[in-house]
C-alpha positions in Angstrom: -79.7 46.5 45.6 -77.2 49.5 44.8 -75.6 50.0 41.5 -72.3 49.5 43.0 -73.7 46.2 44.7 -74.7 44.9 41.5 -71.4 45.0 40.1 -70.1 43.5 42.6 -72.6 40.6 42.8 -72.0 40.3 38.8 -68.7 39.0 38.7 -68.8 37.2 42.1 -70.4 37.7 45.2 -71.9 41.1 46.9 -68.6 42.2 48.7 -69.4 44.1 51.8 -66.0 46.8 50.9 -65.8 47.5 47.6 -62.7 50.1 46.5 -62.2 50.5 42.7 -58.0 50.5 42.0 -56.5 52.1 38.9 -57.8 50.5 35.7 -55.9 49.8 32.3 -57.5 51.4 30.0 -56.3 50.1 26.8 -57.7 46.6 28.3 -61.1 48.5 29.3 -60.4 46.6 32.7 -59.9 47.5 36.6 -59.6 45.3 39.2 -62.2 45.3 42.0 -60.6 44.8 45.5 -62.5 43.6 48.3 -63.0 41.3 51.6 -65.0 38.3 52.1 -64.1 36.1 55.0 -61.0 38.2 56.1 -59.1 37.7 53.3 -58.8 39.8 50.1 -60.4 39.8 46.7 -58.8 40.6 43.2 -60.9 40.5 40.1 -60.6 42.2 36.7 -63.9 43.1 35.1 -63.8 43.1 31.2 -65.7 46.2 29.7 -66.5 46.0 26.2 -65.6 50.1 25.7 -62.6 51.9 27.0 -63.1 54.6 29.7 -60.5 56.7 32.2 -60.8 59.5 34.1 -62.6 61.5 32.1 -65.4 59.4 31.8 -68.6 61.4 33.2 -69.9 59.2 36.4 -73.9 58.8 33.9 -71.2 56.9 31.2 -69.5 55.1 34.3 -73.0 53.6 35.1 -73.9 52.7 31.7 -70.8 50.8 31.1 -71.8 49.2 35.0 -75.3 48.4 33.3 -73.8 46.8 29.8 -70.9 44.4 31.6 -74.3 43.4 33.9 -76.4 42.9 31.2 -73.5 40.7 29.5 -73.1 38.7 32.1 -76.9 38.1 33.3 -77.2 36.8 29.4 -74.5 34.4 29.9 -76.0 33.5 32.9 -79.4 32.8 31.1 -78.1 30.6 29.0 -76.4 28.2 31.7 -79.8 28.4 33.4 -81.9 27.8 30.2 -83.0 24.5 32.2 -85.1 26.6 34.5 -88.8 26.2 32.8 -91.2 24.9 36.1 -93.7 27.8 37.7 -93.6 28.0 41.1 -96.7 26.0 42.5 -99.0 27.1 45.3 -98.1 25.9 48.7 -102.1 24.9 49.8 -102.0 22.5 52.7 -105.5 21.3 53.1 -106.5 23.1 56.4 -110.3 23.7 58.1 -111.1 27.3 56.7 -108.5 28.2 54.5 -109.5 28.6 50.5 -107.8 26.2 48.0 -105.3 28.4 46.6 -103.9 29.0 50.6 -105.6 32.4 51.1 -109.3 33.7 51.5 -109.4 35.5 48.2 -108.4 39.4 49.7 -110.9 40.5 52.4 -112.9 36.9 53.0 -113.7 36.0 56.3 -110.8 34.0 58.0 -110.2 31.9 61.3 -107.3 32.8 63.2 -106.8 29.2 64.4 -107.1 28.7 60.7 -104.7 31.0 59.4 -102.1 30.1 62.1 -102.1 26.8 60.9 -101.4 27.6 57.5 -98.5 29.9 58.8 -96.8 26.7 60.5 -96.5 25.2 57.3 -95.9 28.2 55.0 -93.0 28.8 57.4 -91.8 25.2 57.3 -91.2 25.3 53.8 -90.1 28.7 53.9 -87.1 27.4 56.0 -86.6 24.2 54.2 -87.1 25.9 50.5 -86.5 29.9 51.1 -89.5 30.6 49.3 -93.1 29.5 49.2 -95.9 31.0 47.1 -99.7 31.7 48.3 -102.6 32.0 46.3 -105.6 34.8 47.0 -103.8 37.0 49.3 -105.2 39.9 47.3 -108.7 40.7 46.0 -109.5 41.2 42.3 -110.4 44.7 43.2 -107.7 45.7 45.9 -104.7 44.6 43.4 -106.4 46.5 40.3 -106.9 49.5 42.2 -103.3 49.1 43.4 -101.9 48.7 40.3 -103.5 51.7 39.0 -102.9 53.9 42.2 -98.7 52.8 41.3 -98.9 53.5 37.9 -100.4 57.1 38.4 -98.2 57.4 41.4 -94.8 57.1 39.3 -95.9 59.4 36.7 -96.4 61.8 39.7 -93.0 60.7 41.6 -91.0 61.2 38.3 -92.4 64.5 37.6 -91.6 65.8 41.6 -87.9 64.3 40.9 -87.4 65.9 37.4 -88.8 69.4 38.8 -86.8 69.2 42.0 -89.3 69.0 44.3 -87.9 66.4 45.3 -84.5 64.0 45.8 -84.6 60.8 43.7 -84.0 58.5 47.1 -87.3 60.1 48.1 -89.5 58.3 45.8 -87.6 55.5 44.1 -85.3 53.4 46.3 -81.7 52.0 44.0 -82.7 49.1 41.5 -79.9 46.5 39.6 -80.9 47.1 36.2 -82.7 50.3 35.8 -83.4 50.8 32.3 -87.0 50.4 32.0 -87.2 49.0 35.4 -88.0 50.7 39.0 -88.3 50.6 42.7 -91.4 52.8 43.7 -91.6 53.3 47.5 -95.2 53.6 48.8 -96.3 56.2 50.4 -98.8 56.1 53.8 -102.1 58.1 53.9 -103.7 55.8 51.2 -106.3 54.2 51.6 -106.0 51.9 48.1 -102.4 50.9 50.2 -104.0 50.4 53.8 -106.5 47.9 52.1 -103.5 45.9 50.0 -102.1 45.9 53.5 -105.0 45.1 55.6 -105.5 42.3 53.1 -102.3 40.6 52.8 -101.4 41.0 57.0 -104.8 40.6 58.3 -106.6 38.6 56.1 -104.1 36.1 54.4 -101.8 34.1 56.0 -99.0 36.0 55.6 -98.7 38.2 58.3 -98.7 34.8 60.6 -96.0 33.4 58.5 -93.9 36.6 58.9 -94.4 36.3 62.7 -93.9 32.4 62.8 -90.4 33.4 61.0 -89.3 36.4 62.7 -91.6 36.7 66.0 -93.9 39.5 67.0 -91.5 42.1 66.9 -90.6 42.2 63.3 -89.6 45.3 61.8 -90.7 46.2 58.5 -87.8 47.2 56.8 -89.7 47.8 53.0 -92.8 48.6 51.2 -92.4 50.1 47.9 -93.7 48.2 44.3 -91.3 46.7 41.9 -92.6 47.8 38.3 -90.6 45.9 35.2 -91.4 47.6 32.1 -91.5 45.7 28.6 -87.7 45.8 27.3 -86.5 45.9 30.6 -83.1 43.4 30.7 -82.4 40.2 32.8 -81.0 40.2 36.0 -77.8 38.7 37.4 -78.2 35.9 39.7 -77.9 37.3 43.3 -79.0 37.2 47.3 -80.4 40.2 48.6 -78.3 39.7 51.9 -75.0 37.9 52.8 -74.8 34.1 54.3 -72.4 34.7 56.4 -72.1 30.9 59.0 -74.0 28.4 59.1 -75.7 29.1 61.9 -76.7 32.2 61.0 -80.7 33.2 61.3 -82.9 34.1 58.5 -82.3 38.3 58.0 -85.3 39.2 55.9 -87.9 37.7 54.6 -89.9 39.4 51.1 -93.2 39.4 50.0 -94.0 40.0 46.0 -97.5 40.5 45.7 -98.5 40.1 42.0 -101.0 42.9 40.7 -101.5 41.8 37.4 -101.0 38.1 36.2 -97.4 37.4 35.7 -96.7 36.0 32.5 -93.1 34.0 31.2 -93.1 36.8 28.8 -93.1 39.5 31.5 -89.9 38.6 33.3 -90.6 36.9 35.9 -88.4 36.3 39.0 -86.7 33.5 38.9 -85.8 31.4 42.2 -83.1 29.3 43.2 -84.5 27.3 46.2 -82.4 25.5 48.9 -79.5 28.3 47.7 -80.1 30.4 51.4 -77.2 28.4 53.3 -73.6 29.2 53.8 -72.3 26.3 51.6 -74.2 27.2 48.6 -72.9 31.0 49.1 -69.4 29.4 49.5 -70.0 28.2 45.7 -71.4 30.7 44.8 -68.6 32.5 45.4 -66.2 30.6 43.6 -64.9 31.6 40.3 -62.1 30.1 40.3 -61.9 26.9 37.8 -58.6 25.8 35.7 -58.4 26.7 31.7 -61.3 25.4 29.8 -63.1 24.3 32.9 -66.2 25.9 34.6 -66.1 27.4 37.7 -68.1 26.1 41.2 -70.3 29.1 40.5 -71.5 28.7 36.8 -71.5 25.0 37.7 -74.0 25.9 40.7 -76.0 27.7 37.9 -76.2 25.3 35.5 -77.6 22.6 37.4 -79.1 24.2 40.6 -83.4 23.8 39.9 -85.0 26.7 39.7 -88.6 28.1 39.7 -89.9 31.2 37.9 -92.5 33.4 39.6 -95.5 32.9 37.1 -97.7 34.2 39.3 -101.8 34.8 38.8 -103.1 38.1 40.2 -103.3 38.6 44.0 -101.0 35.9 44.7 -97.8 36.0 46.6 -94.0 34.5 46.9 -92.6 34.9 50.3 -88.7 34.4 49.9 -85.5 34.1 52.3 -83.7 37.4 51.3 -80.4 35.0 51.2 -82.0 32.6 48.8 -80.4 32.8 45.3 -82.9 34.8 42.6 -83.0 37.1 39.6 -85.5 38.9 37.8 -85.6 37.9 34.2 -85.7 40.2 30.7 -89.4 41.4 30.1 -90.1 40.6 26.4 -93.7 41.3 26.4 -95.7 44.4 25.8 -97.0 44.8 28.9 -95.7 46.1 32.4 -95.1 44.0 35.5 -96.2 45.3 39.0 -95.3 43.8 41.9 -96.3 45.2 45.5 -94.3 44.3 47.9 -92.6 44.7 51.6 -90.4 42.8 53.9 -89.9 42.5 57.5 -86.7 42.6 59.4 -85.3 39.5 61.9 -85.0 42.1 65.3 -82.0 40.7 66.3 -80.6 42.1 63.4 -79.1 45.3 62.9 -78.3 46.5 60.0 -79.1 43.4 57.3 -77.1 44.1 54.7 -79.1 45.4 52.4 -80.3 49.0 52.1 -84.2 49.6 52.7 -86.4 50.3 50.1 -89.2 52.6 51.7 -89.5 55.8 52.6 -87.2 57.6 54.9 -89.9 58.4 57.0 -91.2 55.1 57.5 -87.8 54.1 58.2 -87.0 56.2 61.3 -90.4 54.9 62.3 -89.3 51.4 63.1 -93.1 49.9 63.0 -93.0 46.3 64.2 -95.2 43.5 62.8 -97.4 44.0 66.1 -97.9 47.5 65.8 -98.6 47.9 61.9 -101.1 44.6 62.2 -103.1 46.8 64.8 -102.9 49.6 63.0 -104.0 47.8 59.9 -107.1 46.1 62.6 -108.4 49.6 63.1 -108.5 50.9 59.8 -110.1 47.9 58.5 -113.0 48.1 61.2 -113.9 52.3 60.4 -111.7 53.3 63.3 -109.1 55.0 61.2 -104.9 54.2 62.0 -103.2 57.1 64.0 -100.3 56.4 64.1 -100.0 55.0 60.2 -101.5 58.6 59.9 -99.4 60.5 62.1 -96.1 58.7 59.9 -97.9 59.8 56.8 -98.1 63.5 57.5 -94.4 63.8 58.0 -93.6 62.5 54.2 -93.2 65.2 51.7 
């Protein structure tokens, strides 16, 4: 999620125009003017330090980041209630390990793993998210972890030198202060194999499929690292609700290469918050004098679950569904691999993509890249996974 997004999603909702009016300065205010449903939107934002127009667009940001901040802390505290882990969806299914995967690389049944896709995807619908155990090996998520960690250090020394743009290594992040959005590269094996394990050998490539059909697109694959002092979130969707009919857009899948501690700011979900009327509330700030509004309302007693999640594991979530990533207060950093696929009906979702621009004029559906995955996996190599990866810089 942009910056600019963020803001927006801060003191409100995600408004799909944004134009910034004249602000008063003396107030440190502006008003934010927007549409949702066809009609406009008038806010003003409270800024703790003056600016105008001669406020460089880095202290413009930072002032972005501290009203964000602000509010994600007030929002905290409304949500203080929020202390369960999410649990491990495991229906008891002929083949399929106790935590709901076959422990990264294990020998699986299709029959099997379709099975458990029916009712991943049940509660997936019913819930917006559902977490499975042992979609990664011990060994594929440590290598991971280490190939991501050794891969920023490279990415942020490319982007400092020039060598290359920003958006070509690290897509936009709310909050980035000790917090990023590392898109992966192709050509890796240590990448293929988190892949080959998580599509082919889990159930969660048949649970992307049950949701979104064959032809899903993969629309992201990058690793979400959270870095000790990094801040709480604002509450927000990824994508827009728009009716109430409307079909799921994206579906994520946060793959946990470390275990995820409470002290490591874990995301925190809001489930049964991916529907048109709970957006509607969500959108509501509006409350008389000394009242709360629908929104903080909705936060204060909506039940929540916090992604406390042991390495190799996974949450698949409804990009809709209501969530926030929470203040890292420990000494350690928080990796999470991850990628989402795409509803094909869909155009443009919302939401911009958070993979590399090669891989996005690619268009791989969950067919293809499952194939691709097949062949690597059985020593044949993946040409056209390969052919993607020559073009990136």
């Amino acid at each position: 999620m942009s910056c600019r997004q963020a803001l927006m999603v801060a003191f409100g909702y995600a408004a799909l125009v944004s134009v910034i009016l004249p602000y008063n300065v003396l107030g440190a205010s502006f008003i934010s003017k927007g549409t949702r449903g066809g009609q406009n939107v008038r806010r003003v934002i409270q800024f703790s330090q003056p600016f105008d127009d001669t406020t460089p667009a880095v202290g413009l940001y930072e002032i972005e980041e501290q009203a964000i901040t602000n509010r994600a802390i007030s929002e905290g505290e409304m949500m203080s209630g929020v202390k369960d882990p999410i649990l491990a969806h495991a229906p008891k299914i002929k083949g399929v390990g106790a935590g709901g995967g076959f422990g990264g690389g294990a020998k699986k049944s299709t029959s099997a793993l379709k099975a458990q896709a029916k009712s991943h995807a049940k509660v997936l619908r019913e819930e917006g998210v559902v977490r499975i155990d042992g979609v990664l090996s011990d060994s594929v998520a440590d290598d991971l972890r280490e190939f991501v960690y050794d891969l920023r250090e490279k990415a942020e020394a490319d982007v400092s030198s020039g060598k290359v743009q920003q958006l070509q290594r690290f897509a936009n992040v709310l909050l980035r202060k000790n917090r990023c959005d590392l898109t992966m590269p192709l050509g890796e094996e240590v990448v293929y194999r988190g892949l080959v394990d998580s599509l082919c050998n889990s159930a969660v490539g048949q649970t992307m499929q049950a949701l979104l059909g064959k032809k899903a697109i993969l629309y992201e694959l990058s690793c979400l690292i959270s870095d000790p002092g990094s801040d709480r979130q604002v509450v927000h969707p990824d994508t827009p609700c728009a009716s109430k009919k409307e079909e799921a857009v994206l579906y994520t899948c946060f793959m946990a290469l470390q275990d995820v501690r409470l002290d490591m700011g874990p995301t925190v979900w809001l489930p049964k918050t991916h529907t048109k009327e709970i957006h509607d509330v969500f959108k509501d700030m509006d409350a008389p004098e000394g009242e709360e509004s629908p929104k903080h309302q909705l936060l204060r007693k909506q039940p929540g679950v916090l992604g406390v999640l042991p390495k190799g594991s996974c949450a698949i979530f409804d990009s809709r569904l209501l969530h926030c990533g929470t203040a890292n207060e420990s000494d350690d950093s928080r990796a999470l691999f991850y990628f989402s696929f795409k509803n094909p009906k869909i155009g443009y979702p919302g939401n911009p993509s958070s993979m590399r621009p090669e891989l996005q004029k690619a268009d791989l559906d969950l067919t293809t890249l499952i194939k691709e995955l097949e062949s690597f996996d059985k020593g044949k190599g993946c040409k056209q996974l390969d052919a993607i990866a020559a073009q990136m810089e």
